[in-house]
C-alpha positions as a printed NumPy array, in Angstrom:
array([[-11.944,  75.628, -70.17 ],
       [ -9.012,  75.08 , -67.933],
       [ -8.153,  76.422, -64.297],
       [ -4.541,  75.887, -65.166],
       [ -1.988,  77.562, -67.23 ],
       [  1.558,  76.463, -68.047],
       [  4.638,  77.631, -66.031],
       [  7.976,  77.794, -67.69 ],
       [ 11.801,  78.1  , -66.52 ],
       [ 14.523,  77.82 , -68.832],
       [ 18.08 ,  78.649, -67.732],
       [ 21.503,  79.093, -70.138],
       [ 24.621,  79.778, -68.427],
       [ 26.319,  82.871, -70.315],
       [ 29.388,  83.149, -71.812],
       [ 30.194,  86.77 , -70.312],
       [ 29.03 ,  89.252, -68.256],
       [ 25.623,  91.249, -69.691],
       [ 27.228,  94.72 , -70.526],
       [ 30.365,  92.859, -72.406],
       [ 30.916,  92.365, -76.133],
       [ 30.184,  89.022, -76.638],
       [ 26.826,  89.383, -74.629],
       [ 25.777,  92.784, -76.574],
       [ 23.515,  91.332, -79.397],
       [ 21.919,  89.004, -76.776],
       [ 21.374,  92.003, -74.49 ],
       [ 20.488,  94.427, -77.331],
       [ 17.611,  92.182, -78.184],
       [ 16.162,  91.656, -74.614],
       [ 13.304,  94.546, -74.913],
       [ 12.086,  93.26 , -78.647],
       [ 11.611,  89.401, -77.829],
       [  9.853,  90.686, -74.383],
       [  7.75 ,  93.134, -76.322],
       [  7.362,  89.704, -78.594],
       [  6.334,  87.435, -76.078],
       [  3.95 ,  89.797, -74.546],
       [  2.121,  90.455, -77.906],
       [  1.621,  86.799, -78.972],
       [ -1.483,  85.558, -78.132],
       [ -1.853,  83.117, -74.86 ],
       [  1.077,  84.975, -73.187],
       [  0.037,  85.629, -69.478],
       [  2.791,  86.708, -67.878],
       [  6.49 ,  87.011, -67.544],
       [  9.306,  87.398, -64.33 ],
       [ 11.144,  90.885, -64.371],
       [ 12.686,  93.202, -62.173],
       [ 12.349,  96.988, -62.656],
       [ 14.243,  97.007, -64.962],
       [ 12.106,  95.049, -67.585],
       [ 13.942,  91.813, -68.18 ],
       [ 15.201,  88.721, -65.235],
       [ 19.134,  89.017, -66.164],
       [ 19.932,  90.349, -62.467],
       [ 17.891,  87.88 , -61.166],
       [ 20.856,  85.411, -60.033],
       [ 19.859,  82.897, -57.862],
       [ 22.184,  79.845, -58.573],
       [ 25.668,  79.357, -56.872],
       [ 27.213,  80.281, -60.355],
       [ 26.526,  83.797, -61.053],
       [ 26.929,  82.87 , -64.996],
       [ 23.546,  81.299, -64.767],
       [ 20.665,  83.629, -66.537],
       [ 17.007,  82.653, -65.713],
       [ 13.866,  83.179, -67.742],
       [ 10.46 ,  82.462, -66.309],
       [  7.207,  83.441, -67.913],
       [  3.215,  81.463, -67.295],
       [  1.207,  80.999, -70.688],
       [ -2.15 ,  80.026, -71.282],
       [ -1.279,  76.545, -72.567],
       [  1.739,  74.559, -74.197],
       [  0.385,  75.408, -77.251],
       [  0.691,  78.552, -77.282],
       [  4.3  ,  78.988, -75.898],
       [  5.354,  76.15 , -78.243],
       [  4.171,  78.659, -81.257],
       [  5.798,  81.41 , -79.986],
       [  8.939,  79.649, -79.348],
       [  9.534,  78.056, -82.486],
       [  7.071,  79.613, -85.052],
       [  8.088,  83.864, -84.281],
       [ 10.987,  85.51 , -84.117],
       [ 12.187,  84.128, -80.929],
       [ 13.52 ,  81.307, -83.137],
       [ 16.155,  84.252, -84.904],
       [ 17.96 ,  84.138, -80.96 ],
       [ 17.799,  80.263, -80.46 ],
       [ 19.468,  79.966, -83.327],
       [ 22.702,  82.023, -82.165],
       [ 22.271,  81.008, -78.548],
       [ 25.485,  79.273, -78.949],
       [ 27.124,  82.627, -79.415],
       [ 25.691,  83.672, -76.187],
       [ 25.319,  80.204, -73.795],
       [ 27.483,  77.633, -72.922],
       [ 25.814,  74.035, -73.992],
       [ 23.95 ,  72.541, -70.561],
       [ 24.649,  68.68 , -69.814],
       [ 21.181,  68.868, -67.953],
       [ 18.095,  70.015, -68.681],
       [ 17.61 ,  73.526, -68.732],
       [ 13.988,  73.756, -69.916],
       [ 11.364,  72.611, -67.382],
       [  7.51 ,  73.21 , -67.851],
       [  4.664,  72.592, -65.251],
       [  1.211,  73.796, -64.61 ],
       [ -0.099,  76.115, -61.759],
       [ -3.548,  77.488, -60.596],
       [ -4.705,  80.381, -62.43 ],
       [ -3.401,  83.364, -61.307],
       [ -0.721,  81.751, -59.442],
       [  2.967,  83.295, -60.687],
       [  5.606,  80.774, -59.318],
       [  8.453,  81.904, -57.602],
       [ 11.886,  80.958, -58.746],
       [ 12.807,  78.808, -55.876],
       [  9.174,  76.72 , -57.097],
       [ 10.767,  76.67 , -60.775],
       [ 13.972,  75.882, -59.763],
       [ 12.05 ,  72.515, -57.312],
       [ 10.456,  71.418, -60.788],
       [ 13.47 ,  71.631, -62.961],
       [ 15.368,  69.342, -60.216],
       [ 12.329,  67.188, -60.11 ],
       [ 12.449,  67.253, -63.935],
       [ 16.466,  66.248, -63.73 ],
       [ 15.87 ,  63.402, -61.08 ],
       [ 12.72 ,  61.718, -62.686],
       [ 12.081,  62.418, -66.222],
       [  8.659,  64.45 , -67.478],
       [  5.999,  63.804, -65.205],
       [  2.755,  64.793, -65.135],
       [  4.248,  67.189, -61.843],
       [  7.333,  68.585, -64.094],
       [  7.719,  68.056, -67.976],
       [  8.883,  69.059, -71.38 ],
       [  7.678,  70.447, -74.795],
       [  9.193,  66.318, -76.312],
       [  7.157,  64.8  , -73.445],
       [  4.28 ,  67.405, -72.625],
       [  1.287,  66.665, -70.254],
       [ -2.146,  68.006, -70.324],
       [ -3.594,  70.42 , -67.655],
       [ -4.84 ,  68.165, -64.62 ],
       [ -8.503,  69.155, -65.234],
       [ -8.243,  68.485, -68.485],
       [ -5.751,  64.876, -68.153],
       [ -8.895,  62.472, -68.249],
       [-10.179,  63.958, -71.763],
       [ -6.59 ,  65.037, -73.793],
       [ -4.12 ,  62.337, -74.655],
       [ -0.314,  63.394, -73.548],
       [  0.792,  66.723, -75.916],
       [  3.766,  65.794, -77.865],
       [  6.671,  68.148, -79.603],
       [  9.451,  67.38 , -81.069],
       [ 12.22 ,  70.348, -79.407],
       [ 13.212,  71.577, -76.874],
       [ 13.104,  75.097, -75.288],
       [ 16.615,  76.544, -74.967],
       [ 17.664,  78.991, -72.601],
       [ 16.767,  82.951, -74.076]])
């Protein structure tokens, strides 16, 4: 068994503010896809403020830019919940809701046990994701890497899509 799990930061840069029209599905569905995520099995954790969700959490220069930050028990297991639940009803309208991102907005990366990055550590390994490519260090579902106690027994974990920014 592993001493890591996966960490994973995924930002979308909205088309409105959160209270306004063409945000109002998107926010109406917040609470259901957390209550989601937090059911499926391998799900470990998730960032949130008081209020139950990250959307006031702002901390790029461009206050458009939503973060979403959760740690999972492996890629497996936040691959199926991305793209085999009903997480997959809101990636298919995030266009409604997200402006497309020239860079990568989906960054994955594993940490200790029990360790719950901070955004300014997500935020390092989506840059380091940007200016090298998946690493080992920083990577994506396409080009996924094992857990380091596990890299010298599991081939390199590969998906075909990519996470977009819910």
């Amino acid at each position: 068994m592993s001493h890591y799990e996966l960490a994973q930061l995924n930002i979308g840069q909205i088309k409105g503010p959160m209270d306004s029209p063409v945000m109002a599905d998107f926010a109406a569905s917040l609470d259901r896809i957390n209550a989601l995520a937090e059911s499926t099995p391998g799900f470990v954790w998730r960032l949130q403020t008081e209020d139950g969700d990250a959307t006031s959490i702002r901390p790029f220069e461009d206050e458009r830019m939503l973060v979403n930050m959760s740690v999972w028990r492996d890629v497996e297991s936040l691959n199926k919940y991305v793209y085999s639940s009903a997480h997959v009803e809101l990636m298919r309208r995030r266009r409604e809701w997200f402006e497309r991102m020239p860079d990568a907005f989906l960054v994955l990366w594993w940490v200790r046990k029990g360790h719950r990055p901070s955004v300014a550590e997500a935020i390092a390994k989506l840059e380091l994701l940007r200016a090298h490519g998946a690493t080992a260090e920083a990577f994506t579902f396409r080009h996924a890497f094992p857990a380091p106690d596990t890299m010298l027994t599991k081939p390199p974990i590969t998906f075909s899509d990519e996470c977009p920014a819910t």
